[in-house]
NUMILUM-875117 format. One record per residue (C-alpha): residue number from 1; residue in one letter; x, y, z. Coordinates in nm, 3 decimals. Layout:
REM NUMILUM-875117
NUM a X Y Z
...
END
This chain:
REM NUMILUM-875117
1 x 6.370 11.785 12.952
2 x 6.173 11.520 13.170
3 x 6.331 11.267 13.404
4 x 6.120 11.009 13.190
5 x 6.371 11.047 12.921
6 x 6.699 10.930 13.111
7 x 6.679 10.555 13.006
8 x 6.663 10.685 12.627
9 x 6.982 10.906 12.736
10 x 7.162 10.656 12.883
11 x 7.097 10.406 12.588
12 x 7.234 10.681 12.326
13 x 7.550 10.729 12.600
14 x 7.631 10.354 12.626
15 x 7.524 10.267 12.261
16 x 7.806 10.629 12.136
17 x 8.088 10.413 12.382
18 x 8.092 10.130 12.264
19 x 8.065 10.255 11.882
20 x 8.377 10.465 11.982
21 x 8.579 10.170 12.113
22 x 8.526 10.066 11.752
23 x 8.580 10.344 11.556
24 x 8.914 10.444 11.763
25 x 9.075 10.093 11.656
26 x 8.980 10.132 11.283
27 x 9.118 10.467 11.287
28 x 9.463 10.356 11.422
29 x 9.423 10.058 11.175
30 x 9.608 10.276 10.875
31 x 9.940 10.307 11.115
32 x 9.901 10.012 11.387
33 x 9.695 9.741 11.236
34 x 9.414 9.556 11.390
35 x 9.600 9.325 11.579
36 x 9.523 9.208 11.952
37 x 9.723 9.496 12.052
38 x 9.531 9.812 11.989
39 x 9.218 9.572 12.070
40 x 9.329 9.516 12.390
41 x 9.451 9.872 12.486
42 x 9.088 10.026 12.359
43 x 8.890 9.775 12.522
44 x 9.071 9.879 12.902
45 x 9.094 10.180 12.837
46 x 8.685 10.230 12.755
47 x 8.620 10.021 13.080
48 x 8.875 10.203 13.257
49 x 8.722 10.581 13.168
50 x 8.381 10.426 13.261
51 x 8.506 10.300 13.587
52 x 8.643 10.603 13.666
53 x 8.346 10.836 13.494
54 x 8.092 10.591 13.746
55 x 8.291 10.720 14.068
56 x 8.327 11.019 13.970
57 x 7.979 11.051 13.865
58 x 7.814 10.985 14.198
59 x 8.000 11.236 14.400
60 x 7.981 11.475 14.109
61 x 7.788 11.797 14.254
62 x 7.842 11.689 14.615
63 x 7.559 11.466 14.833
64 x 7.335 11.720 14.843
65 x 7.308 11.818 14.494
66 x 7.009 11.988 14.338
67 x 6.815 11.838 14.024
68 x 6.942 12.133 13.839
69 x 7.290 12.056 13.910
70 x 7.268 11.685 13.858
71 x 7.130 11.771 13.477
72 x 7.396 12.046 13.424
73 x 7.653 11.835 13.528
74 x 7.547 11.550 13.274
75 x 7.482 11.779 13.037
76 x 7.810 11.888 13.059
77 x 8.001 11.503 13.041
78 x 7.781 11.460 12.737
79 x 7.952 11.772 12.562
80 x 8.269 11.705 12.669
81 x 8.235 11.355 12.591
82 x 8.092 11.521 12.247
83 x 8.348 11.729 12.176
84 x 8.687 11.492 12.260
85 x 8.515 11.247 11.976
86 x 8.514 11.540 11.719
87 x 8.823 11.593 11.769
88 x 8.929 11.205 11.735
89 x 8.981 11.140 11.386
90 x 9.228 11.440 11.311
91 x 9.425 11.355 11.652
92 x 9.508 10.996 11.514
93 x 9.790 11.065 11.255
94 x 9.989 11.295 11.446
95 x 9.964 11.098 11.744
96 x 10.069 10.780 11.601
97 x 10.313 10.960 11.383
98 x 10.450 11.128 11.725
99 x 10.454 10.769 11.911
100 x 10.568 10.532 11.653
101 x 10.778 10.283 11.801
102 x 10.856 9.941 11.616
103 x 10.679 9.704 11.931
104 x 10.381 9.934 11.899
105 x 10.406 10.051 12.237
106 x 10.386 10.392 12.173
107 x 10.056 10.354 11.938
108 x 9.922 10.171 12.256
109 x 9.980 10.511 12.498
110 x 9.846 10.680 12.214
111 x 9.491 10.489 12.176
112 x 9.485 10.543 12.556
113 x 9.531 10.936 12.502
114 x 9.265 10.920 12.232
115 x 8.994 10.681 12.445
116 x 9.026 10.778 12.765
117 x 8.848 11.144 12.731
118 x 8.507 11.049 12.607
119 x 8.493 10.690 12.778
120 x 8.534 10.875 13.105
121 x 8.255 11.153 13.053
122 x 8.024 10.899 12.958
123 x 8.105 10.742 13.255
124 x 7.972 11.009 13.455
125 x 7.584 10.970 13.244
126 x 7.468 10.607 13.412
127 x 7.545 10.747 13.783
128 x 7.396 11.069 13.742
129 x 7.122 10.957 13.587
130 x 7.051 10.699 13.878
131 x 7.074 11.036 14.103
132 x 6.847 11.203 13.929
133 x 6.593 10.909 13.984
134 x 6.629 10.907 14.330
135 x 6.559 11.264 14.345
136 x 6.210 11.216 14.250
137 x 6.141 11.065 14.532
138 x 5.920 10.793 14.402
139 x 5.752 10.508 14.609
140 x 5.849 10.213 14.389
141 x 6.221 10.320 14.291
142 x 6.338 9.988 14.174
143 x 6.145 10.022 13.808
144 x 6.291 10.332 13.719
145 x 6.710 10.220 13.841
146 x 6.584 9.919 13.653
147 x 6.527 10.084 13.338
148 x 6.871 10.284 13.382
149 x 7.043 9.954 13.380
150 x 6.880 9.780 13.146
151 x 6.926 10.103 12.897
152 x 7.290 10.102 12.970
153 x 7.293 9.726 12.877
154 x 7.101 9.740 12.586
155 x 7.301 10.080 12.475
156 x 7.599 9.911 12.440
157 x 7.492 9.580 12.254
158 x 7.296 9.794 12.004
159 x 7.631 9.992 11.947
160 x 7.833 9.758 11.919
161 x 7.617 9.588 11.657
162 x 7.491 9.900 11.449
163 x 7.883 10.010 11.424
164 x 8.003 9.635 11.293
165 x 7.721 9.542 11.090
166 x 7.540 9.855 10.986
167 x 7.740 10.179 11.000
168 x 8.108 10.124 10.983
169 x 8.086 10.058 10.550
170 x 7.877 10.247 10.492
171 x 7.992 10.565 10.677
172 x 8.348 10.485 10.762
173 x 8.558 10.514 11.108
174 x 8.548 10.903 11.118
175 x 8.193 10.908 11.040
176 x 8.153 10.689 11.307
177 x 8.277 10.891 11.556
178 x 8.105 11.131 11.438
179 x 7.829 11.012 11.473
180 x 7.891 10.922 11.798
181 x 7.997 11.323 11.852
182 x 7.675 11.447 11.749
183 x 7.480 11.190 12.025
184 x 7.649 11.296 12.282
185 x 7.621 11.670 12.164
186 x 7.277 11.672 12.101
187 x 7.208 11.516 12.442
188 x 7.428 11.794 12.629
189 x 7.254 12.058 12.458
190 x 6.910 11.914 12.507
191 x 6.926 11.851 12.880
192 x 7.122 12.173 13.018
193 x 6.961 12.386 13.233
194 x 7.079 12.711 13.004
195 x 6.843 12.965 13.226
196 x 6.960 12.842 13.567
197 x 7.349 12.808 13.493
198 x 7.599 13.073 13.507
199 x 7.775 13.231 13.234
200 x 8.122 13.025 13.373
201 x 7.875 12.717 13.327
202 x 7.808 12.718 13.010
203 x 8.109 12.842 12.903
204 x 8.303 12.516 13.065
205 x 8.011 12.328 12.855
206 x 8.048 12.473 12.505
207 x 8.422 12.477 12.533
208 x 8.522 12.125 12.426
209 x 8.252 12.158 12.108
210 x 8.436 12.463 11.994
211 x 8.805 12.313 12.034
212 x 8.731 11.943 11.890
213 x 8.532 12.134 11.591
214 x 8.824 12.359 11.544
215 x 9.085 12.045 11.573
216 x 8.809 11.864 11.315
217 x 8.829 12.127 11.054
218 x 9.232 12.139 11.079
219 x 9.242 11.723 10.989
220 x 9.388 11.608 10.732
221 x 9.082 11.399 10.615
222 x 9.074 11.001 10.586
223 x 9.367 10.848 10.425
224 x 9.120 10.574 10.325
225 x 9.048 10.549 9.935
226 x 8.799 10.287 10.046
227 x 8.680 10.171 10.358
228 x 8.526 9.845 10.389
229 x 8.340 9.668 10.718
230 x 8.752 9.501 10.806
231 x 8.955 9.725 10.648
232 x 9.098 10.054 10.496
233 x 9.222 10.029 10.140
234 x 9.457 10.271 10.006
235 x 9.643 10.324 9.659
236 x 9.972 10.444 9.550
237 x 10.049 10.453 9.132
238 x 10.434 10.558 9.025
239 x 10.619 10.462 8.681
240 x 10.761 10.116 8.739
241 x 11.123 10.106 8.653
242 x 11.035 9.960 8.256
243 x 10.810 10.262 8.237
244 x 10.463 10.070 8.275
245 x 10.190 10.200 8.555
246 x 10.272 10.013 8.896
247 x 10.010 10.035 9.133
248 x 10.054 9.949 9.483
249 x 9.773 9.841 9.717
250 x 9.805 9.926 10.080
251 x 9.567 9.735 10.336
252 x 9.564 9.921 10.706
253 x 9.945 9.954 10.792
254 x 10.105 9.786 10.528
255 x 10.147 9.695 10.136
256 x 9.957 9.422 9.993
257 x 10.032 9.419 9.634
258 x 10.219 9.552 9.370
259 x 10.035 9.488 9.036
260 x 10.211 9.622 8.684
261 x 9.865 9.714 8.544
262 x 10.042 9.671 8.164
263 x 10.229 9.369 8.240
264 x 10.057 9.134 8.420
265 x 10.325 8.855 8.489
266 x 10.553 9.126 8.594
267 x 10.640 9.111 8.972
268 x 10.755 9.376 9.183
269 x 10.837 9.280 9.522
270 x 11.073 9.001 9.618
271 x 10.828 8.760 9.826
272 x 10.610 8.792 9.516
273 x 10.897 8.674 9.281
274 x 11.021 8.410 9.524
275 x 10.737 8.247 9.565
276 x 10.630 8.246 9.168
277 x 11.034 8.079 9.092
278 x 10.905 7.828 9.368
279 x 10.559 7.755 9.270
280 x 10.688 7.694 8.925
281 x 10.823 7.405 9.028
282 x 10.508 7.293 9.113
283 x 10.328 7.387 8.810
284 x 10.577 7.235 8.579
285 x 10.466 6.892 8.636
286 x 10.074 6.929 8.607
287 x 9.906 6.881 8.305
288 x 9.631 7.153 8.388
289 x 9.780 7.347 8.660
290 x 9.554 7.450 8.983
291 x 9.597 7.692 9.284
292 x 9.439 7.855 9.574
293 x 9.540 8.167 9.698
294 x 9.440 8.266 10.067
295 x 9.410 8.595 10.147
296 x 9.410 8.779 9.796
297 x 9.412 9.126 9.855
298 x 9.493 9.280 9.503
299 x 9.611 8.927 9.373
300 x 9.926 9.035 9.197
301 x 10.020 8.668 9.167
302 x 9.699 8.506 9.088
303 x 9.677 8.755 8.799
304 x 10.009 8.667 8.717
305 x 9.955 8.300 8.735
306 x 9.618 8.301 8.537
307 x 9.816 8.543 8.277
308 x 10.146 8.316 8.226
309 x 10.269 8.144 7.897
310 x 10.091 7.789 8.071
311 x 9.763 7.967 8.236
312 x 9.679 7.853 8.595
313 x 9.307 7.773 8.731
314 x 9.337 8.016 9.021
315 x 9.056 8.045 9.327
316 x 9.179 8.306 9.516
317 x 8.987 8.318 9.928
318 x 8.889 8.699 10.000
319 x 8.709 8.731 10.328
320 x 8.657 9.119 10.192
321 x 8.409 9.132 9.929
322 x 8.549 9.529 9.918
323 x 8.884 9.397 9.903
324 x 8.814 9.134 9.598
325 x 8.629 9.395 9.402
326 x 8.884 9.657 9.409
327 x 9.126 9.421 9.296
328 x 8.898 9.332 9.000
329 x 8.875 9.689 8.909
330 x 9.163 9.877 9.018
331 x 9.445 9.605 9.020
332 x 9.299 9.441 8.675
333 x 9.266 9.148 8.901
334 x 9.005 8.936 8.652
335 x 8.978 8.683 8.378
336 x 8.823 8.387 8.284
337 x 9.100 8.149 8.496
338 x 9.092 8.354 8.777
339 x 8.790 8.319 9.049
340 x 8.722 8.431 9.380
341 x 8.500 8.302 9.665
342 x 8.414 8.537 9.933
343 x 8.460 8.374 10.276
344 x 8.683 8.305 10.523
345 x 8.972 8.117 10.388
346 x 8.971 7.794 10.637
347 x 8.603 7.774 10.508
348 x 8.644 7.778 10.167
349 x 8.919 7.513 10.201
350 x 8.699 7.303 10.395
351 x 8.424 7.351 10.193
352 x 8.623 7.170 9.901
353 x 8.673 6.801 9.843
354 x 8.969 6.659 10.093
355 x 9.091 6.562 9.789
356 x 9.456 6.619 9.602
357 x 9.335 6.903 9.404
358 x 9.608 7.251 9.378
359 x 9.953 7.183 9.291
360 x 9.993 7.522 9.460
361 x 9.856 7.693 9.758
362 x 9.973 8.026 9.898
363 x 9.893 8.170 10.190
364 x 9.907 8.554 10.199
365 x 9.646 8.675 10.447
366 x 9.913 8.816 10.690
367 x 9.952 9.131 10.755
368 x 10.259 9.306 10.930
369 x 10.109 9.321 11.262
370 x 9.777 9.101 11.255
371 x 9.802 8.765 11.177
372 x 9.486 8.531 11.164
373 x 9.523 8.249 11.447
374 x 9.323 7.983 11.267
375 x 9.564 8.026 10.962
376 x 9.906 7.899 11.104
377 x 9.809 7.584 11.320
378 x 9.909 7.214 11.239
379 x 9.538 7.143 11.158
380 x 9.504 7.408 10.926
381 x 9.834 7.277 10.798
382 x 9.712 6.938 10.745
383 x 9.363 7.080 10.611
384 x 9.623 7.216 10.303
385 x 9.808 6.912 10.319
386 x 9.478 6.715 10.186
387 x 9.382 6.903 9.903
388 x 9.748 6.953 9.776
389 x 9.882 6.709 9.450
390 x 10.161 6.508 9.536
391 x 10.423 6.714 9.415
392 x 10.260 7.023 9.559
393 x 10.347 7.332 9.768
394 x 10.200 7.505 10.056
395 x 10.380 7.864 10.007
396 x 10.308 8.079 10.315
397 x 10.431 8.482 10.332
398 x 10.496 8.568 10.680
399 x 10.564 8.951 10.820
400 x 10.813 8.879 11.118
401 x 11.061 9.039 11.329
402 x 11.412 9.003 11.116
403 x 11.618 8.981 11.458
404 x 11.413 8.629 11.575
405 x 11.166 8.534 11.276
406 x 10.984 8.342 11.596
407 x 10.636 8.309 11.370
408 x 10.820 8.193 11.046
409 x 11.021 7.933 11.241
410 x 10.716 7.844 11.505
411 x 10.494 7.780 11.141
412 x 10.788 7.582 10.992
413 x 10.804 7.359 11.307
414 x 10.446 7.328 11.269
415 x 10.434 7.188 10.894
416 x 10.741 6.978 10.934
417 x 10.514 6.762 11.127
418 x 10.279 6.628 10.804
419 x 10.541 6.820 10.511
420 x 10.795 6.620 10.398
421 x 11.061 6.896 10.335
422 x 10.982 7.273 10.512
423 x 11.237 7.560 10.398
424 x 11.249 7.910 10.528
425 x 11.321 8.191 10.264
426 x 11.477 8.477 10.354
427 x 11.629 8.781 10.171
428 x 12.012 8.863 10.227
429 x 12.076 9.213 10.365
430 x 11.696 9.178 10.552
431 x 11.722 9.468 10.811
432 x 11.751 9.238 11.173
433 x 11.617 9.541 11.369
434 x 11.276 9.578 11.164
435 x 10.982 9.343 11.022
436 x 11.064 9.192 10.691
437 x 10.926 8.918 10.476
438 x 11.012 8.548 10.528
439 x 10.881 8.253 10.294
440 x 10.789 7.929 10.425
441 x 10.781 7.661 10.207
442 x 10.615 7.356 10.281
443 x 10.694 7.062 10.002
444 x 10.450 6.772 10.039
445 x 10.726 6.536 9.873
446 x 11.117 6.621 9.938
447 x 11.238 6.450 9.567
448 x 10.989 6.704 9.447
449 x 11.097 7.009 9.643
450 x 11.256 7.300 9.466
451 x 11.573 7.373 9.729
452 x 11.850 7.532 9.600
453 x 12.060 7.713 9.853
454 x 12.024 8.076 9.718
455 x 11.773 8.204 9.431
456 x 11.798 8.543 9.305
457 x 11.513 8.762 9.152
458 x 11.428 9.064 9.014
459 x 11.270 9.343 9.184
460 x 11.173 9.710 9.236
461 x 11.310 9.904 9.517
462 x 11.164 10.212 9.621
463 x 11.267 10.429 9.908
464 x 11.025 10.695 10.044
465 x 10.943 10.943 9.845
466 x 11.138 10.878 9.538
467 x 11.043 10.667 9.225
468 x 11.134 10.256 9.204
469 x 11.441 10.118 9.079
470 x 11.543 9.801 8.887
471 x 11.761 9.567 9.136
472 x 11.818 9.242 9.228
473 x 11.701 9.057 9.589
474 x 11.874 8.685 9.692
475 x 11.674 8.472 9.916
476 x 11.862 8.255 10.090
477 x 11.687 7.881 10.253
478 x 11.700 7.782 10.581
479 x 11.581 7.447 10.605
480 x 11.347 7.322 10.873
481 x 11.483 6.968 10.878
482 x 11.624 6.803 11.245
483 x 11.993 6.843 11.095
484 x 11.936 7.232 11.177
485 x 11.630 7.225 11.395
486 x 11.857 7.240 11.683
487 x 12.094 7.587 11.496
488 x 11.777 7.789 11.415
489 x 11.406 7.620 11.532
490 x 11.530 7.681 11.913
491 x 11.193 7.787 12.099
492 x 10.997 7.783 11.753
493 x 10.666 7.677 11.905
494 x 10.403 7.399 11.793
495 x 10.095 7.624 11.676
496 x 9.751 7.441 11.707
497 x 9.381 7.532 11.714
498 x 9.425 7.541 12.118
499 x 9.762 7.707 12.138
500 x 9.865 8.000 11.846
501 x 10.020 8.284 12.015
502 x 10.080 8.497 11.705
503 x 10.113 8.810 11.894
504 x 10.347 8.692 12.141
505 x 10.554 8.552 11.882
506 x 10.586 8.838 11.624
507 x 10.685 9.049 11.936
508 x 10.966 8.876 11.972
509 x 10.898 8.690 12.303
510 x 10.988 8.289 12.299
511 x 10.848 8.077 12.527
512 x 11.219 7.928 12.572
513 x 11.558 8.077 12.674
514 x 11.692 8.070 12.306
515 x 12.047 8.115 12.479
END
């Protein structure tokens, strides 16, 4: 193969990285999440195997290294790099399985074990392609290390781009990689010398193809019903406890929804239940009852809403057009006084009227370990606050640590600055050592407020692997008031467009000695 072709191979190297990076985090997305987290551990850990490949790369073959040797030894990065990405999507269960930890530390180590392999053999194709340049010995040399450079630039920006906004829907995370595989693959096998290397050689080259092929075929497949450009959807039907079909939708790590597909107004799990007893508070007052719904997912309780004995004018905020269609098919999420608009939900709530318009809106974007900055600050807050009626509620779901509910309490702190009366729900017997559900409950007028001590509701429990049971979940309030601001909002934190540490906070880490 000529020299003449290194930029293109160094553009299809750079451009199979970066798509990687991607890929990697979407496939750990099903048992990690997508939250800063395994972004930040993919990201270093790409830059660190290129750092590493680049130093590695120059000395690879010694100083004096023949042509031959140069190409063999790229060839050979490029398979290896080839083969570790085969072997990628089967590695990802049993790793994370293997590593789960509850801080998702050990899913960190374990997107470092998966990343590290290719990123660093790629890291040897920039260098060794520069060395191969010099070796022709040309008069003007800048042009050609120029072109090297500028491939390796423009690899990883078209990469990057064709994985997010072409190939990732379309093909999905493993197909992806992949793809990716088959770049680097077809590159090794392209450019090695196969008549000057020794048998040893090429058996060192075609090793990693035959293992990650052989680890490919063993996968167990992608647990992915549906895979959309932000996330992986997943379903699980069983007999709810009356007999009717319950169908579950599970987003990445976690369960969305719970929708009864033959009884729509029946809800499953507890936050669902709470927050319908509270937001019929709010409802029972308006003549033609409104809400928005942020973050619908398979909109168990707009359906339920739009479905009750007084119907509700629901506009539920999808940012997945996937997402929103599945629940229209597949969670019987649709009807004439249910709507969805596709868009970010800040948007769509901007794009309205500052107007009092919802007696109701409920915020249910979060996830158990990603949680959208720009959907827990003050001005967001106040952005609700505008377009709610006077005896409204802003109902927000919230996945926190049981043992220091710092996000729940840090969003509470936050509202009470433009709510009148904020509450914190949370169910009795809530595991303190694990994530759990906590309702915040922002009232714009306190005589209006639903704020019993306790409410009790019905639910479903249903333990792993065996079928849902009838029982009964009590939520007890915590209010956010200054009486007890000083016995539970201790280091709660002021969230604002500038300052939203979500991360920090759902891992448990105050900014204050709570002491």
């Amino acid at each position: 193969m000529s020299t003449a072709l290194l930029p293109a191979i160094v553009f299809l190297s750079a451009a199979s990285c970066l798509a990687v990076e991607l890929a990697i985090v979407r496939l750990a997305a099903p048992h990690v999440g997508q939250s800063l987290l395994p972004w930040t551990a993919a990201i270093t850990t790409v830059l660190l195997g290129l750092t590493l490949g680049h130093v590695l790369g120059g000395r690879a073959g010694g100083r004096e290294a023949r042509p031959e040797r140069l190409r063999q030894v790229l060839a050979m990065a490029c398979l290896w790099a080839g083969g570790s990405t085969m072997a990628m999507p089967a590695l990802v269960s049993p790793i994370a399985r293997a590593l789960a930890a509850e801080d998702g530390a050990g899913y960190a180590v374990g997107l470092i074990a998966l990343c590290l392999p290719p990123s660093l053999a790629a890291g040897f194709v920039t260098p060794l392609a520069l060395r191969l340049q010099l070796a022709q010995g040309l008069p003007d040399i800048g042009r050609p290390v120029a072109a090297v450079y500028a491939a390796s630039a423009a690899g990883s920006v078209a990469g990057t781009a064709a994985a997010g906004f072409w190939l990732l829907e379309p093909i999905g995370a493993a197909g992806l990689a992949a793809t990716a595989a088959v770049a680097w693959t077809a590159i090794g096998l392209a450019f090695m010398p196969w008549r000057r290397s020794r048998h040893s050689a090429l058996l060192h080259a075609v090793l990693p193809l035959f293992v990650g092929l052989a680890i490919a075929l063993a996968g167990e497949g992608s647990p992915c019903t549906v895979e959309s450009r932000y996330t992986c959807i997943r379903y699980l039907d069983t007999p709810s406890p009356q007999g009717t079909r319950l169908r579950f939708m599970i987003l990445d790590e976690g369960v969305h929804s719970a929708s009864d597909l033959d009884a729509p107004r029946a809800l499953h799990l507890g936050y669902a239940a709470l927050s319908d007893r509270l937001a019929a508070a709010a409802f029972s007052g308006a003549a033609e009852p409104s809400a928005l719904v942020i973050g619908g997912g398979g909109a168990t309780l707009p359906r339920a809403w739009a479905n009750g004995s007084r119907p509700v004018s629901v506009v539920v905020a999808e940012l997945d057009p996937v997402v929103a269609a599945e629940a229209a098919t597949r969670m019987a999420a649709a009807g004439p006084r249910l709507r969805t608009v596709i868009g970010d939900g800040r948007n769509v709530l901007r794009s309205q009227a500052p107007v009092p318009t919802h007696d109701v809106v409920l915020m249910d974007a979060y996830r158990t370990r990603t949680v959208p900055p720009h959907l827990v600050t003050q001005e967001f807050g106040a952005l609700v606050h505008a377009r709610l009626n006077e005896t409204g509620v802003f109902l927000s779901n919230v996945i926190d640590r049981g043992d220091t509910l710092l996000l729940a309490r840090s969003l509470a702190r936050t509202l009470s600055r433009d709510y009148a009366a904020v509450d914190i729900w949370l169910a009795e017997g809530a595991a303190a050592e694990r994530t759990t559900n906590a309702v915040v409950a922002a009232w714009k007028k306190a005589d209006s407020a639903l704020r019993p001590d306790r409410i009790t509701v019905p639910v479903s429990i249903m333990a792993a692997g065996e079928a849902p049971s009838p029982a009964h979940v009590t939520w007890r309030r915590l209010a956010a008031g200054p009486v007890s601001a000083a016995r539970w909002g201790r280091c709660a934190t002021i969230l604002t467009d500038d300052h939203a540490p979500v991360d920090r906070l759902l891992d448990g880490r105050a900014f204050c000695n709570p002491e």
